[in-house]
Every structure is written in C-alpha cells, then in structure tokens.
N, C-alpha and C positions, 0 to 999 in steps of 0.2 A: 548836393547839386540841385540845380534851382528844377522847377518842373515846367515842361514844354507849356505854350498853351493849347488848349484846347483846341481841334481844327476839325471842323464839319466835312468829313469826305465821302457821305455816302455808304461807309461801311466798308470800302475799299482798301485793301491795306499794301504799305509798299514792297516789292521785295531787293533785297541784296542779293546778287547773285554771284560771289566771284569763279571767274572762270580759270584761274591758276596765281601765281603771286604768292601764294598762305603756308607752301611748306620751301622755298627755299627763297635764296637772293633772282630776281628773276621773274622773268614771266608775268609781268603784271597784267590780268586785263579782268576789271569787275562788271557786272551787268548790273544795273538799276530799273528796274520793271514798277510798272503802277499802269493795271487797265492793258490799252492797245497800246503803251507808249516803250521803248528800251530805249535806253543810254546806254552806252558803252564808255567808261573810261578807260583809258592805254589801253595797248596792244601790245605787247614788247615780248622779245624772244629770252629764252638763257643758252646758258654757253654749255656744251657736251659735257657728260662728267668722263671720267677717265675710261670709266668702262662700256662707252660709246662710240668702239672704236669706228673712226671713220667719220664722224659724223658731225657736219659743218656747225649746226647750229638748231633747238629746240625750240620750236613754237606751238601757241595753245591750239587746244581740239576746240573749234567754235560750230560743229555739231549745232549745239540749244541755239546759238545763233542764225544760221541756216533753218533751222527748220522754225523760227518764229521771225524770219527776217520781213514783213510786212509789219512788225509793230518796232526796227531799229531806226531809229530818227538818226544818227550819226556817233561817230568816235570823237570823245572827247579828250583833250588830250593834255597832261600835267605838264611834261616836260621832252627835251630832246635826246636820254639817253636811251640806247641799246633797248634795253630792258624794259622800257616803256613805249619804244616805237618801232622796235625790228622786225615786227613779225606784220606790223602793216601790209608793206607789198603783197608780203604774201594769202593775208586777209582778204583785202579789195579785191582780190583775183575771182575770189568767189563772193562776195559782198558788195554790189558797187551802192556803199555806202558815204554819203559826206562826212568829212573831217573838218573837226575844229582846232583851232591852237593860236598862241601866239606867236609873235613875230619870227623868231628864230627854230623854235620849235617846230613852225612851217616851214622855213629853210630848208631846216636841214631832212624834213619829211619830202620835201619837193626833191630833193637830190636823191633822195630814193625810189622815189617816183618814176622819176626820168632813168634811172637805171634797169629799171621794170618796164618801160615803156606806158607808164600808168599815167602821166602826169594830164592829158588831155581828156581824158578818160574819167578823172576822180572830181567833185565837187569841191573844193577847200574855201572857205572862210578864216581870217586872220582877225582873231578877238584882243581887242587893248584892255587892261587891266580895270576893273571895275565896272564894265561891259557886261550884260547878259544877253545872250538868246534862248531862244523857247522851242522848245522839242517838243512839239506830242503836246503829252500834261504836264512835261518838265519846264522848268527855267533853271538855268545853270549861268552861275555867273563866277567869274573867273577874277580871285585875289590873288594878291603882289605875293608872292612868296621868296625868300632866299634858297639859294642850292650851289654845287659847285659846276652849274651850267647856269649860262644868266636866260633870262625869261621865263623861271618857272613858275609854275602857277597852283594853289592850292582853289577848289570846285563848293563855291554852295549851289547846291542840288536841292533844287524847292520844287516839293510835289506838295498836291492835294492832300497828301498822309502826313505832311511835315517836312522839315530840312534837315537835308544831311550835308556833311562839309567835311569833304577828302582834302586831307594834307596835301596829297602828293607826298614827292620825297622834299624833306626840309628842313632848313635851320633857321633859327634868328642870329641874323648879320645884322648889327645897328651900323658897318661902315665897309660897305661892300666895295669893291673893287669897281663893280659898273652899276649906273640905276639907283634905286630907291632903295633903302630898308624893308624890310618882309611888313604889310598892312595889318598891324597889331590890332589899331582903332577898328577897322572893318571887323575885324573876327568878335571882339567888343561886342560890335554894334548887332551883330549878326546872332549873337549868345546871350542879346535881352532879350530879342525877336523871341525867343525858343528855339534851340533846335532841340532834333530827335535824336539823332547818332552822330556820331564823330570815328570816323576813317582815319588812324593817326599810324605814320610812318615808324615803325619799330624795329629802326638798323642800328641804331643806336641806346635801345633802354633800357640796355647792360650797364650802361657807362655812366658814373656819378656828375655832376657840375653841367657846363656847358659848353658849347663848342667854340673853340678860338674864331676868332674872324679868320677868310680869306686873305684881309690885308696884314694880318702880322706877318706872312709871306714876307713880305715887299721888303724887310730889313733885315732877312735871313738871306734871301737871294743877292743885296749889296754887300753882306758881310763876305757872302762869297766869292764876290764878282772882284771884292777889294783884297782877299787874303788870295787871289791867287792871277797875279797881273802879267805874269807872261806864257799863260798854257791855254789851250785852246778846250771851252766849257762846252758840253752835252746835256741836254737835261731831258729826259725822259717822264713823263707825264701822260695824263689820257687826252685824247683828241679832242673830247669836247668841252673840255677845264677852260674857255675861254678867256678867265678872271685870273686865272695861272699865266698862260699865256702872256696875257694882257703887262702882267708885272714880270714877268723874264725881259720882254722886250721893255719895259720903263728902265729896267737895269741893265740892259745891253749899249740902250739909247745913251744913259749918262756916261757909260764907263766907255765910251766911242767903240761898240762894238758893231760890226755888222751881223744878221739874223737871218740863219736858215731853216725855213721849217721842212722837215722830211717825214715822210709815211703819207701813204695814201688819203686816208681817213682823217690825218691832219690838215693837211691840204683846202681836202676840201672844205671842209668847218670852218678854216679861217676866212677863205674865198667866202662865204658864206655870211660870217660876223662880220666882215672888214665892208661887205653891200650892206648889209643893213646898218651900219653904223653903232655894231657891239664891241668892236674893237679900234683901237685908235695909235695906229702904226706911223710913229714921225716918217717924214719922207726921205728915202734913202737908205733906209736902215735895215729892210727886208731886201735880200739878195737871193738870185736863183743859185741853186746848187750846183750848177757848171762853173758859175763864176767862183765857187771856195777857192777855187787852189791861187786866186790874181790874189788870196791877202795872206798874211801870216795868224800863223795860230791865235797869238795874244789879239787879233782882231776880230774874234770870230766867236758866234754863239750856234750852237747847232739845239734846236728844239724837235724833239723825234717822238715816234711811239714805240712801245715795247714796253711801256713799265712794270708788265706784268707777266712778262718772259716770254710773250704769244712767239710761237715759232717764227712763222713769215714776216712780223714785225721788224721794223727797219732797226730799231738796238739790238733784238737777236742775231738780222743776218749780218752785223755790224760786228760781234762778237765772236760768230762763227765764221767770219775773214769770206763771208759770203756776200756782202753788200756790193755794188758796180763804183760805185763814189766814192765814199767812204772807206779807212782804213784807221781802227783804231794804234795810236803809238802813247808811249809813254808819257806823252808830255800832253794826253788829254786827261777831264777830269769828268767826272760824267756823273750827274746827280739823277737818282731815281725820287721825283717827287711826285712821292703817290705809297700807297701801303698796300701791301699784297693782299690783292680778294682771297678769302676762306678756300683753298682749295689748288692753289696758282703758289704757294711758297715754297715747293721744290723747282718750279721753273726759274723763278725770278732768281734762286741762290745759283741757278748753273748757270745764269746770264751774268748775274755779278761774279762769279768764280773765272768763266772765260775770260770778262773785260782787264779781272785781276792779273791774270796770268799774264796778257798780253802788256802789264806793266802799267796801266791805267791807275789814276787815282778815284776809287768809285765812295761815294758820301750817299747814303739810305735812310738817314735818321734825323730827324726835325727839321726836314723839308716838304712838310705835307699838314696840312689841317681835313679833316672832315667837312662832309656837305653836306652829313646827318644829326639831327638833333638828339641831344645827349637828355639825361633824364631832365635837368632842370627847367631846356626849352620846351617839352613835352608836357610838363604839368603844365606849365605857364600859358599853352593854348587849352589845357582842361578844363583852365580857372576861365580863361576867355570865353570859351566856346560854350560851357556847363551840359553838357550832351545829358540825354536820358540815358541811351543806352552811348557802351563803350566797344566798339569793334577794330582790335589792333589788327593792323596790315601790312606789309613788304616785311617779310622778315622770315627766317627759320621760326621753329616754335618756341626756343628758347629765348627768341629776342623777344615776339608779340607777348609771352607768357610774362616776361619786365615789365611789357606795358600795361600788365591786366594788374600787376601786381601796383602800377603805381596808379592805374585808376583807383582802385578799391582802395587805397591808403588817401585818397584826395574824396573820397566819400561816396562813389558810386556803386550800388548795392552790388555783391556777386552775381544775384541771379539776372543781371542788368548790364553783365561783362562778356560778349560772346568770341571765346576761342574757335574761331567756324574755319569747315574748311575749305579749298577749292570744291566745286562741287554743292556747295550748300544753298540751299533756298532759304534764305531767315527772311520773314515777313512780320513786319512790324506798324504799328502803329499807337498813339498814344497812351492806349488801355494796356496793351502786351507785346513785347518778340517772341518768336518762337522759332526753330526751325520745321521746316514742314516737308521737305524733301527733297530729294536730288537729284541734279541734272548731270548729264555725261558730260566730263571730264578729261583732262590725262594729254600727255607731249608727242608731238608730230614732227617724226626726225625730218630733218633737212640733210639731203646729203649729195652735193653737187647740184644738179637742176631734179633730181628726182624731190618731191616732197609727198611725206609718208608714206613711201614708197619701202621704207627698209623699216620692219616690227619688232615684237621681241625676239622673232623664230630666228631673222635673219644675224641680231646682234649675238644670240646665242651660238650660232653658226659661227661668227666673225671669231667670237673667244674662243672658241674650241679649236678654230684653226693659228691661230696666234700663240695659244698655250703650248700644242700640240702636235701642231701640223697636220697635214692630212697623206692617206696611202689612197692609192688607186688600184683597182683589182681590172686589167684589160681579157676580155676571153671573148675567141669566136665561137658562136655554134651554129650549127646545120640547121638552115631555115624549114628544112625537111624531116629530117631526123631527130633535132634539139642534142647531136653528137657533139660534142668538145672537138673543134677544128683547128682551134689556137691557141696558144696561153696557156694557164694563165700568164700575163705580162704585169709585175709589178712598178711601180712609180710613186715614187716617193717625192714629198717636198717640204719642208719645215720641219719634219721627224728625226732624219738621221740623215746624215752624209753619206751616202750610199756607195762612193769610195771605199769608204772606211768599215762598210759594216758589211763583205760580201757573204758574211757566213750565217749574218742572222736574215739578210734577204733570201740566201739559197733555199736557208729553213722553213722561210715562208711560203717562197714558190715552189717547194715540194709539199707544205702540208696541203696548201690550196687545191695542188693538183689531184693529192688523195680526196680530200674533201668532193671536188667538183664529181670526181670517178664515181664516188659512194650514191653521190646524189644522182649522178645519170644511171647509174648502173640499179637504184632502185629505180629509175623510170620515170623520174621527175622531171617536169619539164615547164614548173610552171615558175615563170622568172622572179615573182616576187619571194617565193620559198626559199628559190637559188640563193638570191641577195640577202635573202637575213642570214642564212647559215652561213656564207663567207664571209659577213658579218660579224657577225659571235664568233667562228670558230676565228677566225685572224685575229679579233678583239681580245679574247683570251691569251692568245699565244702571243701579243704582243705586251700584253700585261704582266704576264710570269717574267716574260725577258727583260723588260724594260720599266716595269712601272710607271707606261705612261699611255697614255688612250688616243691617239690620233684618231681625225675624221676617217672613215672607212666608204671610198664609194665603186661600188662594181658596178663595172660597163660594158655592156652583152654588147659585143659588134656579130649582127647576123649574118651569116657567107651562103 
C-alpha cells in the first residue's frame, strides 16, 4: 500500500474511539477526537438478545460523550437504518448536539424526532453528496455510496493528523434501482491524496465474489407476478428497502395490480421517500387498506413488515389470525424477501410454518440480494483508498477478522491491521497507531419509557423468575414482642400449581413454621437473620423435593 503523505500537525495525534458497533451486528456509534474537537459518527441501537427478557431495545453508554461534550461538534450520520440511528432520540435527550445526514436519512431521523418531541429542539443540517462541513478541526465530507436504503453515504474525515474514510455500510451497485452508482472516482481521488485509516464495513467478508445488484430483483419479482395471476401476493421485506419497495410496486403497476403498504414503520418511510422524491409510485396504484376488500385477490399486492418474525409485526399478527384487516387464506402467496438476521431464524420458521398451515403458498429463497459488500467489493475500495492503517468495523469478530485477513493478503503489514474493540482509544498518526486506553463502554436497556433503568441485577431477577418462578413467605409479628402473630402464609406463582401440589405446600408451611418457632424461641428478632434462614431453609427443602430453585421472598407484615 502506498504511504500517506507527510502532514505537519503539531505533534498532535488523532484518536478513534468506537463507542459500541465492534462485537456484534449493531450499535454503531464511533468517536473521532483530535485536540478540543469530537465527531461522532451514527448512533444506532441493537435489538434484545433472547435473554433480555423484557426489553424493547439496546442503546450505547455515551458516558465519554457527556463527560467531554464541550469538545462534540455533532453526529454524523452514514445512513437511515435502525442500527445507525435508533438510539438518537434517546442520545439528544442528554446531548443537544447538531446532526448531520443526508436527505432521507434526515427524513427519516425527523420522524423520530417528532415522536420524542425533539424535532424543534435539535439543530439538523441536510448535506448533498460531495458536500463538506467543518467541525472543530474536522472537515467531513460525505461520498455517494450504495446500500439497501437509498442515500447512504460513506465519510472522509480530514483532520490535521490525516484522513480517515468510513465506509458506512456498503456495496458496489453499478445499476441501482434509484440515484447514482456508489462514487468509485471520489474514493480514487481521495486515495492519491493519502489517507491514514480506512473504517471498512465487514458484514459481508465471509463471503467470496460480489454482491448481486438490487435490480436483478426486478425480473424475479415479474416472474412471480406472472407464474401466479389469480392469487392475491404478500411480500414481506424491511421498511426501509426503499429500492425493494420501489420494484414490487414497478411489478404490481405492469401486472394491473393495486398496492397496499402495511405496518407502521412501513408507512411511514414511504410517506417519507414518496416527499422527497425517493420513490416514484404511478398514480392510482397505492391504495388504503379499508379500500382491499372493493377489489379481488388477483388485484391486489400487499407489501408488509415482519420478515423477520418480529412478534407485533403486521406478517406475524397476520399469521397468528391476530391482524384487524387482514386474514390469511389459501389462495394467498406471500414472499419473504429478505434473509433471517443471525439470531431471528427460529422466529421467521414459526411465521412461515403458521402462514403454512393456514394453506398459504409461502416462497423464502432467491427473493432477496444483500446491501453488504462481499469480499471482492471490499478489496476494490482497499486498492482505491490504499489506507496506512486497516481498522475493520460493523461486524461480529468473525466477519472484521475476514476483513483483516483480506487486508494483509492485499499488502497491509499486520502490525498496521487493528482488531480494536468498543471501548478502545487507538491514536494514531503517520509515524505510528497504537492503542493507549480506555473509555467506559457497555448497553443501556430500553425497556418501555424507562431507560437504563433495568441492569444486570434486575435481568438476573427476570431469568430466575421465568425459569422458576417465585414463593412468597407472608408472616405477621408483634411490633412489640417480634412474636409470630400470623403465618406463615405461602403463595406461589410460576413454581407449582398449587391445586395440585397441597401436600408439598402443607410441607412447606409446617417446616416454615418450625423454622420461624426455632428462630423466635432463640430470641431472634432481627428481620434480616429471619429472611436468610427462611431462605435457605425453604431453598433446601425445595431442592430435595423438586429440583428446582424459585425466587424466595419473606414479607414481615408488623401487627
């Protein structure tokens, strides 16, 4: 790889700082520090893992943020999905920091906004492609990039220490569905200059060759529009696939279909694309969902969310005969185009197993391309770009660990390849990187309007009572005496049917009550003593019987 050039900064050197993003799909939001200046690119939330229970949604700890927010010049921002912009509202709340983005990726940041009541409150700026502004000691300028949301945008980041150039998330589309080609030239042009690091998207640098265009869609969805002309079509997809969208409805339009979009979060995105002129719906051919039942099946396209089994999603409550409109019958056919996130493919198979049952004709397989770039588009910006140092990003470790493996096969020395993680300070500049230390880290549950409000004590709590259930030990004593006045009263719930089990309850409420006697009758009287021993001793006697450990909690009522 070619060597940066030289740049006089004083001695000063830049740092990378990612704030989450570096061990799963998720979470993206990096800090870029140099002096009194921070950038921030994306904010974006991830989705609970399983054993979260309860809990809506994971956004980062911005801590370093807050406690250096006089040197944050604003959030910079790649693109419009989830994972890069969901945890905004909840950032500004405590940061009222300017946002930047382009046109749609503001959009759809503005409906978030207004859902938070943020939207008068936040500064935003809408940047066009090949555009810079200047943060601080930053200038950041914002290239074309391909994705499977249109307006994304890949960041050169020019500091006094040098330029660095985030992918975002990315493909090369040479025949996109909407817009331009991803700006190959620019990255060229930007890779004689010298840069320093290269930020490169590694969702894809498992996977050999390259990634299909978006538009070979477009003659898979008529094949299907034409192999099946009198059953009424479903297609399930993510909300913000605009470019997907865009080609259901070019094959609804020829085959004289009318088009219903459903789900919340679909809705509004197309409201969204269809203002700014990202999407381009013939007239008459979008219909409201009251009006389905004025046509017949063979007229009708239904474009939904759910393709990825979300419970409350309009295909799930479709399948689960829970939907208010909608009713799946035999004579629909319903395509899932989209491929099940890492983690989501036992939901997605009891969505499709339901839609089966109910007699549906469901199609899951070569209705879907990637919006991530595969190994080959990956070198091809390596050789563009020619970075000093290589820092792979968005990805589990396995994927970034592909991409370290295909920098150092394209020539970039190991000790020049940094595996870093959330959390890391790597400061670099053109003599050396290094890592030099680290900042607090780590996921902030969302759970209803509480946020971080529920930790690991409480989610440990959650599992024990899920696994388990829990026992309740009720007893009055003499606010006087500390005499046993009542009880004990047991109450169970998630344990045992308490119908069915009156003899291993009677067991309990007799050992309890010898227990309790033992304890007052030595003269005990101090309630946290009391609670452990009914404690342990129930906990025992429940294990011998049962082999199983319910939450255990005693509740002194004073008389």
């Amino acid at each position: 790889m070619k060597k940066t050039k030289q740049v006089n900064n004083g001695g000063s050197k830049l740092k990378v700082i990612p704030l989450g993003g570096l061990e799963q799909i998720g979470l993206n939001i990096t800090a870029f520090e140099y002096e009194d200046s921070i950038v921030v690119v994306d904010c974006g939330l991830s989705f609970p893992d399983d054993d979260m229970l309860g809990i809506d949604m994971v956004i980062p700890d911005i801590t370093y943020l807050k406690e250096n927010v006089d040197k944050v010049k604003g959030f910079v921002i790649t693109h419009g999905h989830e994972d890069h912009i969901g945890a905004l509202p909840y950032v500004l709340k405590q940061l009222n920091i300017p946002v930047y983005a382009t046109r749609l990726t503001m959009g759809i940041i503005e409906n978030k906004l207004k859902e938070h009541n943020l939207l008068n409150h936040t500064k935003r700026k809408v940047i066009k492609f090949g555009q810079s502004i200047n943060l601080g000691q930053f200038r950041i300028e914002f290239i074309k990039t391909n994705h499977s949301i249109v307006d994304a945008a890949a960041l050169a980041i020019y500091s006094p220490a040098g330029t660095v150039v985030h992918t975002g998330d990315f493909k090369v589309d040479y025949t996109p569905v909407f817009g331009d080609a991803i700006d190959l030239q620019r990255f060229a042009e930007i890779g004689k200059k010298g840069v320093l690091a290269l930020l490169c998207d590694s969702t894809n640098a498992e996977r050999p060759g390259f990634t299909p265009s978006e538009r070979t869609l477009s003659r898979i969805f008529d094949t299907i529009f034409h192999e099946h002309p009198n059953q009424r079509i479903l297609i399930a997809t993510f909300a913000s696939n605009v470019d997907r969208v865009q080609q259901i409805i070019n094959s609804a339009y020829k085959y004289n279909r009318k088009v219903v979009v459903e789900g919340r979060s679909m809705v509004n995105i197309i409201d969204t694309a269809m203002n700014l002129g990202c999407l381009n719906i013939p007239e008459n051919t979008l219909i409201n969902i009251e009006q389905l039942k004025n046509y017949p099946d063979e007229r009708t396209v239904i474009i939904t969310t759910g393709s990825q089994g979300e419970s409350m999603a309009a295909l799930s409550r479709m399948a689960g005969s829970a939907h208010r409109k909608i009713s799946i019958t035999p004579n629909d056919v319903i395509i899932f185009s989209s491929h099940p996130i890492p983690g989501n493919e036992k939901a997605v198979t009891k969505v499709i197993n339901e839609l089966s049952i109910k007699g549906a004709e469901v199609i899951f397989q070569d209705v879907h391309v990637s919006g991530h770039a595969c190994q080959e588009e990956i070198k091809l910006i390596y050789t563009l770009v020619q970075p000093k140092y290589a820092i792979p990003v968005h990805g589990e470790f396995k994927h970034r660990k592909a991409q370290s493996r295909l920098a150092a096969d394209l020539g970039i020395p190991k000790e020049n390849i940094f595996m870093i993680n959330s959390g890391d300070v790597l400061e670099m500049d053109e003599e050396k990187a290094q890592v030099t230390g680290k900042v607090q880290v780590g996921s902030i549950l969302v759970d209803g309007l509480g946020v971080g409000d529920v930790g690991n004590v409480v989610l440990r709590d959650r599992q024990h009572l899920a696994e388990d259930g829990i026992m309740i030990v009720v007893l009055g004593l003499d606010s006087a005496t500390g005499q046993l006045v009542s009880g004990p009263d047991l109450v169970s719930r998630g344990f045992v049917y308490v119908k069915e089990s009156d003899e291993l309850m009677e067991e309990a409420r007799a050992l309890m009550t010898n227990v309790l006697d033992n304890c007052i009758g030595r003269g005990c009287s101090d309630w946290g003593k009391i609670k452990s021993t009914v404690k342990d001793s129930l906990g025992d006697f429940i294990w011998k019987k049962t082999k199983r450990r319910p939450m255990i909690l005693p509740i002194s009522m004073e008389v």
